[in-house]
LODRENDO-514052 format. One record per residue: residue number from 1; residue in one letter; x, y, z of N, C-alpha, C in turn. Coordinates in steps of 0.001 Angstrom, whole numbers, plus 500000, padded with zeros to 6 digits. Layout:
{NUM,"A",{X,Y,Z},{X,Y,Z},{X,Y,Z}}
...
***
This chain:
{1,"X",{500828,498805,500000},{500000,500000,500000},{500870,501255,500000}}
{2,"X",{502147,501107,500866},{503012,502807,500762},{503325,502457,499232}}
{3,"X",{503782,501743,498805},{504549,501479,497627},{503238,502648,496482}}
{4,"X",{502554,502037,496712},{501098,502323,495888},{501132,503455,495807}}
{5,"X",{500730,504599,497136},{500566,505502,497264},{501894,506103,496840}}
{6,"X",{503365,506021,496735},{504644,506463,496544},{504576,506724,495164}}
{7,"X",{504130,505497,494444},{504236,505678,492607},{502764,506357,492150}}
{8,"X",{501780,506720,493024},{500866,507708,492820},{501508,508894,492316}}
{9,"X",{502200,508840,493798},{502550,510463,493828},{503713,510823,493032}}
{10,"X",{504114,510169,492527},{505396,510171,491545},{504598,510196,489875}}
{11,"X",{503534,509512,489791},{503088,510091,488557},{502257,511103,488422}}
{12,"X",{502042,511710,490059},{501294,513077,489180},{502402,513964,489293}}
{13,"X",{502958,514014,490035},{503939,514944,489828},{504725,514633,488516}}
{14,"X",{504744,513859,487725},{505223,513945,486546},{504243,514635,485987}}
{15,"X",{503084,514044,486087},{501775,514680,485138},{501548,516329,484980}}
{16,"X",{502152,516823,486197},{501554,518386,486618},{502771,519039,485115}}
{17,"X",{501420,520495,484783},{501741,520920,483282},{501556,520158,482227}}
{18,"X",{501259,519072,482500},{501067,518228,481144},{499500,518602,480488}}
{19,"X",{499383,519271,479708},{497631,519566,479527},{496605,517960,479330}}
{20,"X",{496090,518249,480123},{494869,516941,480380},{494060,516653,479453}}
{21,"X",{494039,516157,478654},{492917,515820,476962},{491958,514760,477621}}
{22,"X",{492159,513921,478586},{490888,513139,479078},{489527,513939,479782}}
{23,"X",{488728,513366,479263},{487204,513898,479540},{486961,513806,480941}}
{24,"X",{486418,514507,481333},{485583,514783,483320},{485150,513484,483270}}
{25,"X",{485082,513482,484396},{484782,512155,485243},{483066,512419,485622}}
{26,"X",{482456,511779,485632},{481224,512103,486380},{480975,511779,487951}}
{27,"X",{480276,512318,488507},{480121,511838,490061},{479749,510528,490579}}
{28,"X",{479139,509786,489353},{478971,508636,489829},{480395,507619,489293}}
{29,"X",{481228,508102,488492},{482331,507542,488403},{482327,506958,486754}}
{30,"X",{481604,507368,486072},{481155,507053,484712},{481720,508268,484074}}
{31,"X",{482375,508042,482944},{482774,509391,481971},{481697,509990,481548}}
{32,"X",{481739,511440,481399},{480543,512183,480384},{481270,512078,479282}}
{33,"X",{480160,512669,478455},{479940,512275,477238},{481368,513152,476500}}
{34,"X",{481519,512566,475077},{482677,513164,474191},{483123,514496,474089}}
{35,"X",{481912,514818,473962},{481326,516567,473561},{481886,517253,474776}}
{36,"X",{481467,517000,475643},{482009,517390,477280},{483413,517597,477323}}
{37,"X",{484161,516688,477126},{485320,516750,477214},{485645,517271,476493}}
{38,"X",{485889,517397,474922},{486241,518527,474187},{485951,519806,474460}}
{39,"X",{484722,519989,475063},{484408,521253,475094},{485066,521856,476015}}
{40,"X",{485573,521005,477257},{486282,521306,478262},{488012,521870,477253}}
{41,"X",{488571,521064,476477},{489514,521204,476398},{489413,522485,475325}}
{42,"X",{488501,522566,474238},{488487,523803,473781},{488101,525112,474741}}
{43,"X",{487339,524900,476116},{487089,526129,476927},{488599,526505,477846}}
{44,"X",{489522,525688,477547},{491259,525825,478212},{491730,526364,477077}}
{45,"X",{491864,525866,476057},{492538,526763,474995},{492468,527648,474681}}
{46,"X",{490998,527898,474386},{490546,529356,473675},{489702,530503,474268}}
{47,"X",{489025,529765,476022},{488378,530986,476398},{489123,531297,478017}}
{48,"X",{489515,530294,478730},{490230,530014,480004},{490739,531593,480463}}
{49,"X",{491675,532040,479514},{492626,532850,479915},{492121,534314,480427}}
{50,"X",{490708,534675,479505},{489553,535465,480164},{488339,535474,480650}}
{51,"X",{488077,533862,480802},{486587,533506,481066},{486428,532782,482190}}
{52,"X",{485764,532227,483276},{485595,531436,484072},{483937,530997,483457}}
{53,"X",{483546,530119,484583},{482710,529510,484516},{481648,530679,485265}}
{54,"X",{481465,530359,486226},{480678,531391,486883},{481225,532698,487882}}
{55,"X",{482563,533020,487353},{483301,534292,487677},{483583,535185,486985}}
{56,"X",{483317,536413,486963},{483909,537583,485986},{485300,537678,486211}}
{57,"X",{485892,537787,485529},{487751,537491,485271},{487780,539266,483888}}
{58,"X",{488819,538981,482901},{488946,540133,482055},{487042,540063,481355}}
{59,"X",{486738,539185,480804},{485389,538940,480457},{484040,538201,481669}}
{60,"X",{483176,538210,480754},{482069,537694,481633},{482122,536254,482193}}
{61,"X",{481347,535501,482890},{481388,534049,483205},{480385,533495,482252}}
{62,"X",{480615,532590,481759},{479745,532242,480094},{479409,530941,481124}}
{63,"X",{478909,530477,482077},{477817,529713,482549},{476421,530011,481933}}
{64,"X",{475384,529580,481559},{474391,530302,480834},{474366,531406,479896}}
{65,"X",{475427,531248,479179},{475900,532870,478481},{474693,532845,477016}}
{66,"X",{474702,531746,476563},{473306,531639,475201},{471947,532417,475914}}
{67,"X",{471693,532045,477066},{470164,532709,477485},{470287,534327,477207}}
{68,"X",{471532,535143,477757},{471560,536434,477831},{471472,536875,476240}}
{69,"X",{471774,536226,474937},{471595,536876,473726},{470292,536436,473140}}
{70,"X",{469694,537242,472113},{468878,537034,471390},{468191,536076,470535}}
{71,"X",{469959,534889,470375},{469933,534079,469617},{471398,533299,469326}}
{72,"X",{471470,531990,469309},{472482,531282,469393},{473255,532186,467945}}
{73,"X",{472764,532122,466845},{473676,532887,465463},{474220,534049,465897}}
{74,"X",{473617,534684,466983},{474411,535902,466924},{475319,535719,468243}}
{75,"X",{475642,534726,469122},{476463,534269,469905},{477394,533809,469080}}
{76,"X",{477225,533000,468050},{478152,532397,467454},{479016,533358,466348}}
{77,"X",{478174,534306,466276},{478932,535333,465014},{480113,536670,466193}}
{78,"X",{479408,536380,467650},{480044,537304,468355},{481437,536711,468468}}
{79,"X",{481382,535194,468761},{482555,534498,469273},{483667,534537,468215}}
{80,"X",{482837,534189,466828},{484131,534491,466050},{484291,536057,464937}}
{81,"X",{483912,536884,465486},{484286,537736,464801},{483852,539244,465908}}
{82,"X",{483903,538745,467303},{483417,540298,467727},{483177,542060,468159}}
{83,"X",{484635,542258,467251},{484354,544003,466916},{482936,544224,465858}}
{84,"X",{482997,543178,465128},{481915,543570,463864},{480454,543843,464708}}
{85,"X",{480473,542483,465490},{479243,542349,466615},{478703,544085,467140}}
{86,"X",{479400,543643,467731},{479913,545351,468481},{478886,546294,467997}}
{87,"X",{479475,546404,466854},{479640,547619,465767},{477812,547465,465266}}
{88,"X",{477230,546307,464914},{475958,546372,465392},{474619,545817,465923}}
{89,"X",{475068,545154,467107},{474452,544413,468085},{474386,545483,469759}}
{90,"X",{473103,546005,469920},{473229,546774,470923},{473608,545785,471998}}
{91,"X",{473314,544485,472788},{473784,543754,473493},{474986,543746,473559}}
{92,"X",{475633,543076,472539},{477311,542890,472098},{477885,544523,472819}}
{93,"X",{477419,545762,472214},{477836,546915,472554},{477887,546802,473510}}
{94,"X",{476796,547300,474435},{476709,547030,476278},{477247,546722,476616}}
{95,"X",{477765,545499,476151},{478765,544169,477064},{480154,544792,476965}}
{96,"X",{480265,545132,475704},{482084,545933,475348},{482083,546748,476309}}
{97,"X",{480964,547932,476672},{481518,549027,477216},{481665,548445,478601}}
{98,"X",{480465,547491,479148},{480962,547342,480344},{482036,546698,481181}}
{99,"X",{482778,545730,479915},{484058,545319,480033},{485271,546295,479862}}
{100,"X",{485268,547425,480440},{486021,548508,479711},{486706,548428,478345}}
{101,"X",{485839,548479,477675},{485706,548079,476243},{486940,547639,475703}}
{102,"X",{486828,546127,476550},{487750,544984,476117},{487138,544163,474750}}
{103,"X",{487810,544389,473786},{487005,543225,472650},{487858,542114,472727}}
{104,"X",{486698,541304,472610},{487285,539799,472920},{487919,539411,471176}}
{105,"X",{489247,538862,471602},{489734,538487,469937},{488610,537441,469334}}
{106,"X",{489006,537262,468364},{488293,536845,467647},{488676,535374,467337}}
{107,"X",{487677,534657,467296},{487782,532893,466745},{486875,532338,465655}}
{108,"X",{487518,532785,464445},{486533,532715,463579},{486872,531163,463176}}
{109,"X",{487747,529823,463872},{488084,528707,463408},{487270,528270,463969}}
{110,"X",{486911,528197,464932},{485550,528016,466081},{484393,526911,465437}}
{111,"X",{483835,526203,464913},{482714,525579,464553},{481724,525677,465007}}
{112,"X",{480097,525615,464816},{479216,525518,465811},{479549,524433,466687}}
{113,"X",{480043,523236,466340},{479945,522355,467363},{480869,522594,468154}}
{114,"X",{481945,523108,468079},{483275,523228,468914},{482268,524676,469622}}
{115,"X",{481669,525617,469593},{481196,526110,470200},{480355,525541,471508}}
{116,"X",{478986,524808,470416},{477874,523980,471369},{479244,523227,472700}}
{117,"X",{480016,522824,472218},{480641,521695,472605},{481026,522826,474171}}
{118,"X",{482089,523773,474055},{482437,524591,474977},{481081,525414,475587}}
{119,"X",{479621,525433,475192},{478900,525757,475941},{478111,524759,477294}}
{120,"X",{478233,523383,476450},{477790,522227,476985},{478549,522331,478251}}
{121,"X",{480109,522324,478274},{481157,522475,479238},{480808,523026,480340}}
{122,"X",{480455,524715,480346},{480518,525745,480701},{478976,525608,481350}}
{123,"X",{478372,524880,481352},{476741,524805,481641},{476770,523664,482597}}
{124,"X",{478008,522846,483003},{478176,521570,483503},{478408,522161,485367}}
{125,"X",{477910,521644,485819},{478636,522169,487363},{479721,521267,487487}}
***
């Protein structure tokens, strides 16, 4: 059993910085689904660095972030292209100024599903 616990701790400490590509675990000990996990790993790549889940950081917390717009197309046209948004979406506007009109770069490689996928994530407790 020390032995056990010794080469535990010896492989995460190898592991730490290594970026994690395996999918969340669920609470009952069953993996979620595919989508989940990607979406997790596209919400580390591409939104992490200004987004939390349910914390305001440089941007908003995109937990429920589809309910606050008008419409998934114009979420999806904000994500990858949003100065244009901006320029004429009074929502999109609002949101710039109240981020001290931080525009979020732009991800126009983004897919709907790699989107859905990082909203699915972000909607997960």
């Amino acid at each position: 059993m020390k032995y056990q616990v010794m080469i535990l701790m010896i492989a995460m400490a190898i592991g730490c910085g290594q970026q994690d590509n395996t999918p969340p675990i669920a609470a009952a000990g069953q993996e979620v689904s595919a989508t989940l996990g990607r979406g997790k790993n596209l919400f580390q790549q591409n939104c992490a660095s200004c987004h939390a889940k349910e914390k305001e950081l440089v941007g908003p917390p995109l937990a429920g972030v589809e309910k606050k717009w008008d419409n998934k197309a114009k979420l999806y046209a904000f994500i990858r292209n949003a100065p244009q948004v901006i320029k004429e979406d009074k929502y999109a506007h609002d949101l710039w100024k109240k981020y001290n009109q931080t525009t979020m770069m732009p991800f126009p490689d983004l897919t709907d599903a790699d989107i859905d996928a990082i909203l699915e994530y972000v909607n997960t407790k």
